[in-house]
N, CA, C and O atoms as a GROMACS GRO file, in nm:
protein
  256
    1UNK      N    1   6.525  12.794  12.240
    1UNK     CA    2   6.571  12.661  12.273
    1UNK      C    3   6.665  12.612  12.163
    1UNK      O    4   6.642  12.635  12.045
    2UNK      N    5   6.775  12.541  12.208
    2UNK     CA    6   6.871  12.522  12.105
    2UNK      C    7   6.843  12.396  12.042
    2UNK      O    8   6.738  12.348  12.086
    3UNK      N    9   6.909  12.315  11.943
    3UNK     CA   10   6.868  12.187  11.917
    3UNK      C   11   6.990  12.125  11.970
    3UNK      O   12   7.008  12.011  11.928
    4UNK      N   13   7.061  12.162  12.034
    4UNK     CA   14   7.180  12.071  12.127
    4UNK      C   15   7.116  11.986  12.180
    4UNK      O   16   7.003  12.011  12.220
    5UNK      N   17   7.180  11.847  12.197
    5UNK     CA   18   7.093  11.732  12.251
    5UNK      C   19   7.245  11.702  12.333
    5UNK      O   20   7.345  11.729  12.267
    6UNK      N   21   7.263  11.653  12.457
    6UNK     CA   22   7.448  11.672  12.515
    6UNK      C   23   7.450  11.513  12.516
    6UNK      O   24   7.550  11.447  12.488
    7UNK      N   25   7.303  11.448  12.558
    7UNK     CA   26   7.362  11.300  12.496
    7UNK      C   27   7.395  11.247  12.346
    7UNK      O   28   7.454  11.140  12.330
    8UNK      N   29   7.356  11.319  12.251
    8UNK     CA   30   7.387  11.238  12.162
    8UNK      C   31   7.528  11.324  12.103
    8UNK      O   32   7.634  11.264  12.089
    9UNK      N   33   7.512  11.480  12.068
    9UNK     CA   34   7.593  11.606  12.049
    9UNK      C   35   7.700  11.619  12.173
    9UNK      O   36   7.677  11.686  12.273
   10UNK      N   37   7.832  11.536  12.146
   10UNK     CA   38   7.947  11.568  12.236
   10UNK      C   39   8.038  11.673  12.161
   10UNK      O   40   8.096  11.744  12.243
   11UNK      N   41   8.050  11.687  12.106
   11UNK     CA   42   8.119  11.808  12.077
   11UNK      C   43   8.276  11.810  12.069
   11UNK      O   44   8.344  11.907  12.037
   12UNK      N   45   8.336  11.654  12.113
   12UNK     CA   46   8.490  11.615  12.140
   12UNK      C   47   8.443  11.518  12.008
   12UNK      O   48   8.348  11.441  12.012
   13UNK      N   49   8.544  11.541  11.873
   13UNK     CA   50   8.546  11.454  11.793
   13UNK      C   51   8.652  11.359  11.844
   13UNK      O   52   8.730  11.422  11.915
   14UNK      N   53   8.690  11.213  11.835
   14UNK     CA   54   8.767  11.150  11.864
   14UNK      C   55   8.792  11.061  11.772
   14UNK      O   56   8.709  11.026  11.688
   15UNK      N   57   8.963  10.999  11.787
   15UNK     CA   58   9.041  10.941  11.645
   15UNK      C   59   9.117  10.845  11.785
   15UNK      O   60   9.155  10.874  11.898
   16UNK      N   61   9.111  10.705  11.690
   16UNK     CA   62   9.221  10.629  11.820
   16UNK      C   63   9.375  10.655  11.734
   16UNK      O   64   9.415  10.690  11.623
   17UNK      N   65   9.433  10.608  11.882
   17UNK     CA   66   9.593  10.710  11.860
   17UNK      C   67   9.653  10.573  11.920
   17UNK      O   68   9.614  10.487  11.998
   18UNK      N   69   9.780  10.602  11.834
   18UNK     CA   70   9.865  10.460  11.904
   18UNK      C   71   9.843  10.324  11.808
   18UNK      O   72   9.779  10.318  11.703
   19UNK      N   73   9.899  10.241  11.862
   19UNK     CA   74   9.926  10.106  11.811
   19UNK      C   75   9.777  10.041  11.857
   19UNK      O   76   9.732  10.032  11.972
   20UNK      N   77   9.712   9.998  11.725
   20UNK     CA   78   9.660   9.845  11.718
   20UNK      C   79   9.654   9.745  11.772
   20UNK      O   80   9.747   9.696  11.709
   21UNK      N   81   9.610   9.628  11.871
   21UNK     CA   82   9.662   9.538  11.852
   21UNK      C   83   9.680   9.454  11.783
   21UNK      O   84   9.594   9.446  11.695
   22UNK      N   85   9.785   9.356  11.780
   22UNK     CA   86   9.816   9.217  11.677
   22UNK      C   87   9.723   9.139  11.678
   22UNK      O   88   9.721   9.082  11.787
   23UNK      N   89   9.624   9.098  11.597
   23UNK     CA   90   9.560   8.983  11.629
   23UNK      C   91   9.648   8.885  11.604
   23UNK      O   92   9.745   8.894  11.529
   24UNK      N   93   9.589   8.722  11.710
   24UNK     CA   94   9.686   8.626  11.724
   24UNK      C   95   9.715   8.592  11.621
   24UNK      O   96   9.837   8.578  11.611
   25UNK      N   97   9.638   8.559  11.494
   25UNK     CA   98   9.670   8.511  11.337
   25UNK      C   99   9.826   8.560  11.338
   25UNK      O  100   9.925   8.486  11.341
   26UNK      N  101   9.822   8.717  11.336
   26UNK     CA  102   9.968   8.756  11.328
   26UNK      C  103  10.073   8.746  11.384
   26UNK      O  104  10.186   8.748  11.335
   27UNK      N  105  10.025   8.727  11.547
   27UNK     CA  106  10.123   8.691  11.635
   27UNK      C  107  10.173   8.540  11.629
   27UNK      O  108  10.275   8.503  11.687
   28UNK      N  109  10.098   8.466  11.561
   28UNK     CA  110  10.124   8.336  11.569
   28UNK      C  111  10.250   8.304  11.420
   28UNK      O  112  10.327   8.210  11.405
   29UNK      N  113  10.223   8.443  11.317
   29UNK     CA  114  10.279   8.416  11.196
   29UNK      C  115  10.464   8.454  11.205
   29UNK      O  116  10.562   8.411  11.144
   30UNK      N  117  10.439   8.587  11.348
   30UNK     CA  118  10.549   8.614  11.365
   30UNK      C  119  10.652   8.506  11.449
   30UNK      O  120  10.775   8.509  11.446
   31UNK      N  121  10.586   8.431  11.506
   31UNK     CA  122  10.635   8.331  11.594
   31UNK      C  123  10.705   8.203  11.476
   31UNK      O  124  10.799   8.125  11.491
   32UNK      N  125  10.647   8.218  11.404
   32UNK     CA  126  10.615   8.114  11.299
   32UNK      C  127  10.783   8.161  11.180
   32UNK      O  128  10.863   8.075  11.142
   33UNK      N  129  10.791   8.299  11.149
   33UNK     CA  130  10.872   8.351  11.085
   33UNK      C  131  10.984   8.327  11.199
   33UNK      O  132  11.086   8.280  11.148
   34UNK      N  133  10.993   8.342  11.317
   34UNK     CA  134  11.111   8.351  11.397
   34UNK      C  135  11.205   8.221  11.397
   34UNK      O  136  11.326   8.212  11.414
   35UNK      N  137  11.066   8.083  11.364
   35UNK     CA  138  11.124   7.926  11.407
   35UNK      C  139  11.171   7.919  11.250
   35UNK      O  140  11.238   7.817  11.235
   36UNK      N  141  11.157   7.996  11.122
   36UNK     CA  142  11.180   7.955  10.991
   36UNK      C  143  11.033   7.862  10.936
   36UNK      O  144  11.040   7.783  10.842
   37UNK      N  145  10.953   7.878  10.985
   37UNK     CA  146  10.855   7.804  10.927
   37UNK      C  147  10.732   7.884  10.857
   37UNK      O  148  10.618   7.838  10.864
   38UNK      N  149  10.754   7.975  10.806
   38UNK     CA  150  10.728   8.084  10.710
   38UNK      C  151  10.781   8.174  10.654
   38UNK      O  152  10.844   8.249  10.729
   39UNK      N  153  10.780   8.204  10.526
   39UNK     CA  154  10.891   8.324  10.454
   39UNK      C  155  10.878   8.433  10.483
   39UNK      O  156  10.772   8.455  10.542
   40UNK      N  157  10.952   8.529  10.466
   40UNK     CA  158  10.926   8.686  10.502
   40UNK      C  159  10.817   8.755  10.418
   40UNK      O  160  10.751   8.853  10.454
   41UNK      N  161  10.806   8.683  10.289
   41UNK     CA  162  10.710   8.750  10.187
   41UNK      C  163  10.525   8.640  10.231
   41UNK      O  164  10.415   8.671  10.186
   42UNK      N  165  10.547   8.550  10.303
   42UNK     CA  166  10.441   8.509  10.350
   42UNK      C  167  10.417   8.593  10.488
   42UNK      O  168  10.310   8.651  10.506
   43UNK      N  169  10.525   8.597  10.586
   43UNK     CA  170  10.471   8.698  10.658
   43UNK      C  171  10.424   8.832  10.665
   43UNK      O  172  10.343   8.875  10.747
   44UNK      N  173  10.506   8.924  10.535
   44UNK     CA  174  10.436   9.059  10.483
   44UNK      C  175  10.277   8.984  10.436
   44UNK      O  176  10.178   8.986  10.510
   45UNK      N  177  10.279   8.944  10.349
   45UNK     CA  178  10.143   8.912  10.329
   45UNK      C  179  10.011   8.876  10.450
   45UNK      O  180   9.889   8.889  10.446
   46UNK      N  181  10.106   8.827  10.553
   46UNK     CA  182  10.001   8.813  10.645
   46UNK      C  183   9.973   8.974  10.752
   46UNK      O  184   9.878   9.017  10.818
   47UNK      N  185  10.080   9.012  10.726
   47UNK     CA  186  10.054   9.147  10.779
   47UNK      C  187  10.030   9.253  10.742
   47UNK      O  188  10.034   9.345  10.824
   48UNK      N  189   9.988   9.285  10.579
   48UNK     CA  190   9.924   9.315  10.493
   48UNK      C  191   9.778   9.295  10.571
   48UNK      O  192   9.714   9.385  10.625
   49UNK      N  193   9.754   9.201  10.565
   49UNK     CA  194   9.603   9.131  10.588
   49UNK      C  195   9.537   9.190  10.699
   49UNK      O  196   9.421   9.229  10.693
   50UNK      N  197   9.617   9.199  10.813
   50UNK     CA  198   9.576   9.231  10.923
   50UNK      C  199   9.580   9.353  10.933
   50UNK      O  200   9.532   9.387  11.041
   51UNK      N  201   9.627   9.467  10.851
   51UNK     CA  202   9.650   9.588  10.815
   51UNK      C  203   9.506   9.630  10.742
   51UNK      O  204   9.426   9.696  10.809
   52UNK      N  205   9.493   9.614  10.684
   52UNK     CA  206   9.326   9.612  10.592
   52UNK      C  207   9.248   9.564  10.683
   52UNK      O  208   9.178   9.662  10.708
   53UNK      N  209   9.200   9.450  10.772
   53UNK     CA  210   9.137   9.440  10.864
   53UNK      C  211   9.112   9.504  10.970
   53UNK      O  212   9.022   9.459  11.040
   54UNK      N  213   9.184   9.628  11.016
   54UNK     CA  214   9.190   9.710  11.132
   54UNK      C  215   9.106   9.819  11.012
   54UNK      O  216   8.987   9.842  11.035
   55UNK      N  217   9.161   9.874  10.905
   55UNK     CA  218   9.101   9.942  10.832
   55UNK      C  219   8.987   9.949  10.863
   55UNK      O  220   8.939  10.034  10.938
   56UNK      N  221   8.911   9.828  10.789
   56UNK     CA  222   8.757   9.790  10.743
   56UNK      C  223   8.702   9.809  10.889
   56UNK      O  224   8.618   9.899  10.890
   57UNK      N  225   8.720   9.762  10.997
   57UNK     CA  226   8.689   9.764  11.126
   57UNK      C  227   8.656   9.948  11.173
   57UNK      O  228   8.567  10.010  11.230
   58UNK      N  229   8.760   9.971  11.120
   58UNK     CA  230   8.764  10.125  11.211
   58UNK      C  231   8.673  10.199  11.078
   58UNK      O  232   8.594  10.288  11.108
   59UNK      N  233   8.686  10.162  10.943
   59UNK     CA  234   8.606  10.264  10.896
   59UNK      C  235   8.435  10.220  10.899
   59UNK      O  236   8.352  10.298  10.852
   60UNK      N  237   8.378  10.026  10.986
   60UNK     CA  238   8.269  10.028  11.008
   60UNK      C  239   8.236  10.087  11.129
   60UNK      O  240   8.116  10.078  11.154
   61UNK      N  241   8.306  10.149  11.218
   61UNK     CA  242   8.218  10.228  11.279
   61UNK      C  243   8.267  10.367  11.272
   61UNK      O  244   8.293  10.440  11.368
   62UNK      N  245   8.277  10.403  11.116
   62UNK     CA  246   8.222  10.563  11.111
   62UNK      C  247   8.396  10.633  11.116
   62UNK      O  248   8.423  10.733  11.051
   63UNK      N  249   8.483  10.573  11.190
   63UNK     CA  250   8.676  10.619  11.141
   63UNK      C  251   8.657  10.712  11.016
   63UNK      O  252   8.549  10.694  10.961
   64UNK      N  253   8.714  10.781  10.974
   64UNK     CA  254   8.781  10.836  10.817
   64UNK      C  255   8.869  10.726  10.800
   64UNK      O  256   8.940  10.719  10.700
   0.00000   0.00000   0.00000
């Protein structure tokens, strides 16, 4: 008898592929950069932010 268990042991490792989405914070900053009512170095910073937040997210459930 093997110790394969097929519900828990899938055997397909998986990585998400593709674009992120924006959370609105960012979408609202880009909107915000378009009317001039934020700098470009306030908007890198905000998209910085949201960059590290997808991070922390994907490496709490288990991501590399």
């Amino acid at each position: 008898m093997s110790d394969y268990d097929p519900r828990t042991d899938t055997g397909i490792p998986t990585e998400p592929v593709g674009s992120l989405p924006r959370p609105q914070k960012l979408q609202d900053a880009y909107a915000k950069y378009d009317a001039g009512e934020i700098s470009k170095d306030d908007l890198e910073a905000l998209q910085d932010e949201a960059c590290k937040d997808s991070i922390e997210r994907s490496e709490a459930t288990g991501q590399p």
